[in-house]
MDAnalysis code that builds the backbone (N, CA, C; Angstrom):
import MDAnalysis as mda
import numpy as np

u = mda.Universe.empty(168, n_residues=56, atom_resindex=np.repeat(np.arange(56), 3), trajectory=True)
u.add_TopologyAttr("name", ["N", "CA", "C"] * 56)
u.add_TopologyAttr("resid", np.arange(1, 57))
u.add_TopologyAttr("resname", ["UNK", "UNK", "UNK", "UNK", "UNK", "UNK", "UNK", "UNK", "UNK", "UNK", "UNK", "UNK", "UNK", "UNK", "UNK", "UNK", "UNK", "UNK", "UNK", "UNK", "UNK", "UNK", "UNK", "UNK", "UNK", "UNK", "UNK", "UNK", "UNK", "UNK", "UNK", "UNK", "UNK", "UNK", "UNK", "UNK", "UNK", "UNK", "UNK", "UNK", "UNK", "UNK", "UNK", "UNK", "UNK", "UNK", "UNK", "UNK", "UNK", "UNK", "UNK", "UNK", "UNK", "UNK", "UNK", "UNK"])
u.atoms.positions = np.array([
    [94.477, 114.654, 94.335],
    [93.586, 113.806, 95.103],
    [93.750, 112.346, 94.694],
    [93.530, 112.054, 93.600],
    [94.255, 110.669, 92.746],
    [95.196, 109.877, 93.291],
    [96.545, 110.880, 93.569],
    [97.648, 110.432, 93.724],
    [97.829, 110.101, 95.335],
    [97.086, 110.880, 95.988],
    [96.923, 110.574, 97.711],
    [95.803, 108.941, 97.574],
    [95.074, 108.734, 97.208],
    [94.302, 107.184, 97.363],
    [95.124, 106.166, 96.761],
    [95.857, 106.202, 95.461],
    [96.617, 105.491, 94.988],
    [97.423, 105.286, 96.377],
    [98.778, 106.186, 97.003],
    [99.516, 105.406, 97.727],
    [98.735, 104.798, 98.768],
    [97.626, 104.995, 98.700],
    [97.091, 104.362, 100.145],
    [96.962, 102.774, 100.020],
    [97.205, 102.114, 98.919],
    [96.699, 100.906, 98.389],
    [97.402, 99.920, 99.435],
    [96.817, 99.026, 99.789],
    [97.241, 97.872, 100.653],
    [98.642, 97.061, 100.042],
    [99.459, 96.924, 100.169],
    [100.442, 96.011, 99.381],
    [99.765, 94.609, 99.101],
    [100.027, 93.837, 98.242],
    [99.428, 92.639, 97.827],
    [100.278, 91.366, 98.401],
    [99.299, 90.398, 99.115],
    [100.093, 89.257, 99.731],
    [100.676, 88.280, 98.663],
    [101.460, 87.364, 99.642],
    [101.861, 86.412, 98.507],
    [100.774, 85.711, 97.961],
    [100.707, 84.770, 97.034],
    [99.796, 84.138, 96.512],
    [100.010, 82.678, 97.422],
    [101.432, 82.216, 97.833],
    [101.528, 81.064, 98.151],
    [101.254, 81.290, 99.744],
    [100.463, 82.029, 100.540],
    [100.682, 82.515, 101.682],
    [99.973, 81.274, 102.302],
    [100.210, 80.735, 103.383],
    [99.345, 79.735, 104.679],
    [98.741, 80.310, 104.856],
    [97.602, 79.424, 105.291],
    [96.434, 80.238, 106.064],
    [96.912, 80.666, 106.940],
    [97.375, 79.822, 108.060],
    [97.779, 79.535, 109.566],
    [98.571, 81.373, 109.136],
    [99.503, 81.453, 108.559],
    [100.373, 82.506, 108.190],
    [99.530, 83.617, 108.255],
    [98.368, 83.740, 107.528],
    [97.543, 84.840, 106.907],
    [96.811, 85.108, 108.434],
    [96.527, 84.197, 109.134],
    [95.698, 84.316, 110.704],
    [96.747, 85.405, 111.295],
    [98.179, 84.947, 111.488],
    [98.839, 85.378, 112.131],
    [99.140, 86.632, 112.344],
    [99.349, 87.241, 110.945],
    [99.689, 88.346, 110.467],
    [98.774, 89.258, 110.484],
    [97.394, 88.996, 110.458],
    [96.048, 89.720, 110.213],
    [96.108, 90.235, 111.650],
    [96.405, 88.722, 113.120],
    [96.555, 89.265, 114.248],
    [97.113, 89.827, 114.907],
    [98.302, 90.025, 113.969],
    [99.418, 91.203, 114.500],
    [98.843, 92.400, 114.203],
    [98.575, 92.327, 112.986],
    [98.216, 93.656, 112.189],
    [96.864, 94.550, 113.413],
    [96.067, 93.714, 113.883],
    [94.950, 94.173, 114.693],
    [95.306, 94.791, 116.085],
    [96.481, 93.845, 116.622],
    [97.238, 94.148, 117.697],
    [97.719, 95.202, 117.544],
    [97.910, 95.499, 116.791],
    [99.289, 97.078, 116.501],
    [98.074, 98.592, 116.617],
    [96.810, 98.394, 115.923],
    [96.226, 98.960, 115.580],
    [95.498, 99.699, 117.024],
    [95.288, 98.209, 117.882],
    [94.263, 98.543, 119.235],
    [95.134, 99.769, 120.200],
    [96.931, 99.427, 120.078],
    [97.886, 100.090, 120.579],
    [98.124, 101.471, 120.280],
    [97.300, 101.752, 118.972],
    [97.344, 103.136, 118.505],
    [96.987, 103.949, 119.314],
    [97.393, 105.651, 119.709],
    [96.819, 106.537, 120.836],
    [95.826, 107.371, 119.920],
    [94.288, 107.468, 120.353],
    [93.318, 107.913, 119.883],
    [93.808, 109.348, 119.026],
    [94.277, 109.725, 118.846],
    [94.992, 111.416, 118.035],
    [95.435, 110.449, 116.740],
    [95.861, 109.080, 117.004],
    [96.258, 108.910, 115.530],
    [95.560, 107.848, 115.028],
    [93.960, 107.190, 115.046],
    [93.130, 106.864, 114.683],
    [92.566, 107.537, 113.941],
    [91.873, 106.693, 113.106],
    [90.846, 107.487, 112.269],
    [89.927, 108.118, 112.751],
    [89.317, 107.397, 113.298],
    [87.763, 108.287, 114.214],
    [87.992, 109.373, 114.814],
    [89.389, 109.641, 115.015],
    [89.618, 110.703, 115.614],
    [89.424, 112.308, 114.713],
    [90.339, 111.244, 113.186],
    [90.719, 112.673, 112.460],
    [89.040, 112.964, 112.033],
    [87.891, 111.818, 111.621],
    [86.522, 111.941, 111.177],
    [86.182, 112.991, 112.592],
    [86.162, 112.791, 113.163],
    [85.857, 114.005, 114.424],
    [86.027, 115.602, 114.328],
    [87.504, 115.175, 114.018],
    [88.529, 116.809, 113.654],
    [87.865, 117.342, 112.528],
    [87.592, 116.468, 111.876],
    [86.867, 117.609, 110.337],
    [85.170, 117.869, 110.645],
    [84.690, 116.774, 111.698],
    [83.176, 116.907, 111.663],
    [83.344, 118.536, 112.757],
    [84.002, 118.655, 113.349],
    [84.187, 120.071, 114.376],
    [84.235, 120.706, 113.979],
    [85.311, 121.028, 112.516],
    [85.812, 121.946, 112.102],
    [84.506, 122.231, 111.117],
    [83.922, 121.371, 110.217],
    [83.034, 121.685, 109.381],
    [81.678, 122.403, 110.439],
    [81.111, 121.962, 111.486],
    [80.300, 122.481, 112.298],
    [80.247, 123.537, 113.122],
    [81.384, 123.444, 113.347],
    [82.065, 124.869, 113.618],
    [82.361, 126.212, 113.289],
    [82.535, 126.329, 111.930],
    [82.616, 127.127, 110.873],
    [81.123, 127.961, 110.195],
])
Protein backbone atom coordinates (compact mmCIF):
# COMPACT_ATOMS: atom_id res chain seq x y z
CA UNK A 1 0.00 0.00 0.00
CA UNK A 2 3.10 2.36 0.80
CA UNK A 3 4.65 1.69 -2.31
CA UNK A 4 1.35 2.42 -4.55
CA UNK A 5 1.04 6.35 -2.84
CA UNK A 6 4.72 6.85 -3.03
CA UNK A 7 4.67 6.47 -7.00
CA UNK A 8 1.78 8.58 -7.08
CA UNK A 9 3.89 11.66 -5.98
CA UNK A 10 3.64 14.70 -8.29
CA UNK A 11 7.18 15.25 -9.89
CA UNK A 12 8.72 18.48 -8.48
CA UNK A 13 8.92 21.75 -10.66
CA UNK A 14 11.83 23.68 -11.39
CA UNK A 15 12.66 26.13 -8.80
CA UNK A 16 13.62 28.74 -11.53
CA UNK A 17 10.13 28.20 -13.22
CA UNK A 18 8.10 31.70 -14.67
CA UNK A 19 5.12 32.35 -13.51
CA UNK A 20 3.74 33.15 -16.98
CA UNK A 21 5.38 29.34 -17.52
CA UNK A 22 3.72 27.82 -14.36
CA UNK A 23 0.06 29.49 -15.75
CA UNK A 24 0.71 27.75 -18.85
CA UNK A 25 1.44 24.44 -17.95
CA UNK A 26 -1.14 24.23 -15.03
CA UNK A 27 -3.50 25.15 -18.25
CA UNK A 28 -2.49 22.49 -20.23
CA UNK A 29 -2.44 20.19 -17.49
CA UNK A 30 -6.43 21.11 -16.85
CA UNK A 31 -7.08 20.91 -20.57
CA UNK A 32 -5.90 17.33 -20.86
CA UNK A 33 -7.81 16.37 -17.82
CA UNK A 34 -11.48 17.95 -19.02
CA UNK A 35 -10.63 15.59 -22.35
CA UNK A 36 -10.52 12.57 -20.17
CA UNK A 37 -13.60 9.92 -21.03
CA UNK A 38 -15.60 9.55 -17.72
CA UNK A 39 -14.40 5.46 -17.22
CA UNK A 40 -11.02 7.02 -16.67
CA UNK A 41 -11.74 9.77 -14.09
CA UNK A 42 -11.70 9.50 -10.72
CA UNK A 43 -15.28 10.01 -9.80
CA UNK A 44 -15.87 7.40 -11.81
CA UNK A 45 -13.61 4.71 -10.17
CA UNK A 46 -15.13 6.49 -6.38
CA UNK A 47 -18.50 5.27 -7.93
CA UNK A 48 -17.19 1.70 -8.97
CA UNK A 49 -16.18 0.93 -5.39
CA UNK A 50 -19.22 2.94 -3.78
CA UNK A 51 -21.51 0.09 -6.02
CA UNK A 52 -19.50 -2.53 -5.37
CA UNK A 53 -19.27 -1.86 -1.54
CA UNK A 54 -23.31 -1.30 -1.54
CA UNK A 55 -23.90 -3.87 -3.43
CA UNK A 56 -22.37 -6.60 -1.65
Amino acid sequence: MVKAIASRKKPKTPISEEPEHKKQRIKQKRKAQRKKTFEQKELYRWMEAFDRFYSS
